[in-house]
N, CA, C and O of each residue as an XYZ file, in Angstrom:
268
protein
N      39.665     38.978     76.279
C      39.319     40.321     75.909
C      37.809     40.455     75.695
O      37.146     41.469     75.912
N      37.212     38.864     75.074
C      36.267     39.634     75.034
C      34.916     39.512     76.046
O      33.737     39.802     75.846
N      35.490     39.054     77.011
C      34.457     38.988     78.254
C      34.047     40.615     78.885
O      33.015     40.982     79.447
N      34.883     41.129     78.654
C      34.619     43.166     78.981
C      34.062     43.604     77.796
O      33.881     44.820     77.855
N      33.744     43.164     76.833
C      32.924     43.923     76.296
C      31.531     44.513     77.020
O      31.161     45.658     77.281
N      31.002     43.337     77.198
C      29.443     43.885     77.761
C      29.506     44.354     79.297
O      28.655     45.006     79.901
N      30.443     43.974     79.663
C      31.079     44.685     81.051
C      31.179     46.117     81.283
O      30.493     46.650     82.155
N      31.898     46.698     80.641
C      32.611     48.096     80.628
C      32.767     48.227     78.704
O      33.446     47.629     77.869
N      31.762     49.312     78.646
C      31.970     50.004     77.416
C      32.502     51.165     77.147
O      31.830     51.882     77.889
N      33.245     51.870     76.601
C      33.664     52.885     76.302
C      32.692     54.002     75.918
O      31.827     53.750     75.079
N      32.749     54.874     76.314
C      32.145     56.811     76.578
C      32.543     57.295     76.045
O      32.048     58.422     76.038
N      33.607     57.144     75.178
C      34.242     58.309     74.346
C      34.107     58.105     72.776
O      34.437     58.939     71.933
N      33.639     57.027     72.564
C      33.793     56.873     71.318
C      34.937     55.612     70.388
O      35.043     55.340     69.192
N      35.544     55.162     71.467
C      36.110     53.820     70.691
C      35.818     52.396     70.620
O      35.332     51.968     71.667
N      35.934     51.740     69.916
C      35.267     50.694     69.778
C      35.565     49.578     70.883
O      34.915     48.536     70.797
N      36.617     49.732     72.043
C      36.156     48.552     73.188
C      36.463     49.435     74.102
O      36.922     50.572     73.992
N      36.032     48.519     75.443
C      36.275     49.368     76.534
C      37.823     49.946     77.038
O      38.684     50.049     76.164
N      38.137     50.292     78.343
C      39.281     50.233     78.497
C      40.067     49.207     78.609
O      41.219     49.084     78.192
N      39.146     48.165     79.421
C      40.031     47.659     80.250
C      40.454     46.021     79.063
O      41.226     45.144     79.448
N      39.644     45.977     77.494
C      40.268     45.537     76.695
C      41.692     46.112     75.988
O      42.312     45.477     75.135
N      42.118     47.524     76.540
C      43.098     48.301     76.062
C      44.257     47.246     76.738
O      45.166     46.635     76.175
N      43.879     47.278     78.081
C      44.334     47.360     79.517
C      45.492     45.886     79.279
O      46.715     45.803     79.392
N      44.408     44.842     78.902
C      44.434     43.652     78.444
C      45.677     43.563     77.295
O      46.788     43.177     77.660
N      45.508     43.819     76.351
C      45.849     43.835     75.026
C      47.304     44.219     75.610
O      48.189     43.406     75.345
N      47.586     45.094     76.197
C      48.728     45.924     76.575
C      49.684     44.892     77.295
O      50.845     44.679     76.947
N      48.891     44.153     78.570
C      49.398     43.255     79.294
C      49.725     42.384     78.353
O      50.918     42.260     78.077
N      48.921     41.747     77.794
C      49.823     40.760     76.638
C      50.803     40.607     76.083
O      51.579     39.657     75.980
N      50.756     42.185     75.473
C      52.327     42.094     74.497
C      53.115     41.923     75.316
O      53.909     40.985     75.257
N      53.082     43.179     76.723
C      54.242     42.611     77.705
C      54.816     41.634     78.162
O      56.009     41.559     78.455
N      53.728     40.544     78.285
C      54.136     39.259     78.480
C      54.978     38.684     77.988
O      55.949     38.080     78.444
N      54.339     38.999     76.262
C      54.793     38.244     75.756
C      56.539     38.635     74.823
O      57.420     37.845     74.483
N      56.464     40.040     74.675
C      58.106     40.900     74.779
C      59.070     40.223     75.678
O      60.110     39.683     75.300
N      58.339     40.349     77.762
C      59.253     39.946     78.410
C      59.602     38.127     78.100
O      60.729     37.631     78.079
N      58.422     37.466     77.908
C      59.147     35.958     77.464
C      60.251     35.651     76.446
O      61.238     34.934     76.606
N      59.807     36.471     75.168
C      61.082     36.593     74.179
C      61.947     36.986     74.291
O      62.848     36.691     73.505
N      62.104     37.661     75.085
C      63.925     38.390     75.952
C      64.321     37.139     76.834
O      65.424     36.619     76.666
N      63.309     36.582     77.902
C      64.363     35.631     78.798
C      64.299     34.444     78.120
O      64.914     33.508     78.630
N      63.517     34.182     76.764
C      63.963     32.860     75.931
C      65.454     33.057     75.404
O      66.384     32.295     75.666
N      65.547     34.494     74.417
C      66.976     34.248     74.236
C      68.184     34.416     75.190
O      69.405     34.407     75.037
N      67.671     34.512     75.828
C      69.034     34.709     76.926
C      69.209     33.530     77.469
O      70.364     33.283     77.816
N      68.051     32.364     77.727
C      68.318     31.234     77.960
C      69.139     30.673     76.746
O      70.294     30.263     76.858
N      68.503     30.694     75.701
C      69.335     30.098     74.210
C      70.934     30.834     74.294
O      71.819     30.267     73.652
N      71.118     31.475     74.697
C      72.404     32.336     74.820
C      73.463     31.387     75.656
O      74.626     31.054     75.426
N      72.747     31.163     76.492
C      73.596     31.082     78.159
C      73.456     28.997     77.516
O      74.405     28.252     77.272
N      72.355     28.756     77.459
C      72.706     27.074     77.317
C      71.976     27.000     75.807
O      71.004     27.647     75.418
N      72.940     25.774     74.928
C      73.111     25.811     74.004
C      71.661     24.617     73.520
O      70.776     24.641     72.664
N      72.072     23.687     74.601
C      70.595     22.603     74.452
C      68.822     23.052     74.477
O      67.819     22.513     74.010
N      69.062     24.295     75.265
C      67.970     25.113     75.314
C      67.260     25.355     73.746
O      66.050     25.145     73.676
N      67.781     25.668     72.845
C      66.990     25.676     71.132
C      66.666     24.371     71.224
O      65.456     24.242     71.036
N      67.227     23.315     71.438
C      66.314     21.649     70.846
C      65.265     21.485     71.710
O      64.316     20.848     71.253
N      65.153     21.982     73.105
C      63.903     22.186     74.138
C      62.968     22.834     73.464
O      61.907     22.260     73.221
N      63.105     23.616     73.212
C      62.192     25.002     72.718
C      61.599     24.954     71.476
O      60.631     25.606     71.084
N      62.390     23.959     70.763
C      61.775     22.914     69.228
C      60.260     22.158     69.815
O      59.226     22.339     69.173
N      60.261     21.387     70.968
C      59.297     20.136     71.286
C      58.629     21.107     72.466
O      57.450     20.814     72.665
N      59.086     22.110     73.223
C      58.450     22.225     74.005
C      57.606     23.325     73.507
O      58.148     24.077     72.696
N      55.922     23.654     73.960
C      55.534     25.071     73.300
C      55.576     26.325     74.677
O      55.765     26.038     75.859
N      55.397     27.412     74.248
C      55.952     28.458     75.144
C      54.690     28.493     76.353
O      54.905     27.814     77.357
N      53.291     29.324     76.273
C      52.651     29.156     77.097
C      51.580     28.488     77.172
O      50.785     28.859     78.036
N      51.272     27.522     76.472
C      50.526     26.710     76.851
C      50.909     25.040     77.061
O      51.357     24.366     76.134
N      50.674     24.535     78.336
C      51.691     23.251     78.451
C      50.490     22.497     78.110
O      49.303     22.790     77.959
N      51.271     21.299     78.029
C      50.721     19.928     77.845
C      50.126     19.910     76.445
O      49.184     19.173     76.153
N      50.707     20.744     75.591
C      50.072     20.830     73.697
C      51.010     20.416     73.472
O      51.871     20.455     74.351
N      51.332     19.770     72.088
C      52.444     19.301     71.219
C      52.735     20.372     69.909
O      51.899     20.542     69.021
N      53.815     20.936     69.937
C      54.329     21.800     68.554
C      53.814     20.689     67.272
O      53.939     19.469     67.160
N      53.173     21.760     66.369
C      53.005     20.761     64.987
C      53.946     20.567     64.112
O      53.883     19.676     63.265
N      55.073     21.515     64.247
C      56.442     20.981     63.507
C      57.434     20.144     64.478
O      57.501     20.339     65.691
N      58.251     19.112     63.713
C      59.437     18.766     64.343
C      60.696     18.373     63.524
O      61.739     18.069     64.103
């Protein structure tokens, strides 16, 4: 987000540009649609929650700090 700051500033009066709106927006979506097809995986297979304990969601090759 914050590489558009000095990129594209906003004209109207709000404090970032659009296309940090733009951004921000895409995110949640992302991250809404991942939490819907996580539980539906946890739904459908049961081993899927002890995966999802050790494994982290989008960033690979990190280790969860709880176990």
């Amino acid at each position: 987000m914050l590489f558009t700051l000095p990129a594209v500033r906003s004209m109207d009066g709000l404090p970032l540009g659009w296309a940090d709106y733009l951004l921000a927006g895409l995110v949640l979506l992302f991250w809404g649609s991942s939490s819907f097809s996580e539980s539906i995986s946890a739904g459908k297979y049961p081993d899927y929650v002890a995966y999802k304990k050790h494994v982290p969601r989008f960033i690979p090759f990190t280790k969860r700090l709880k176990e």
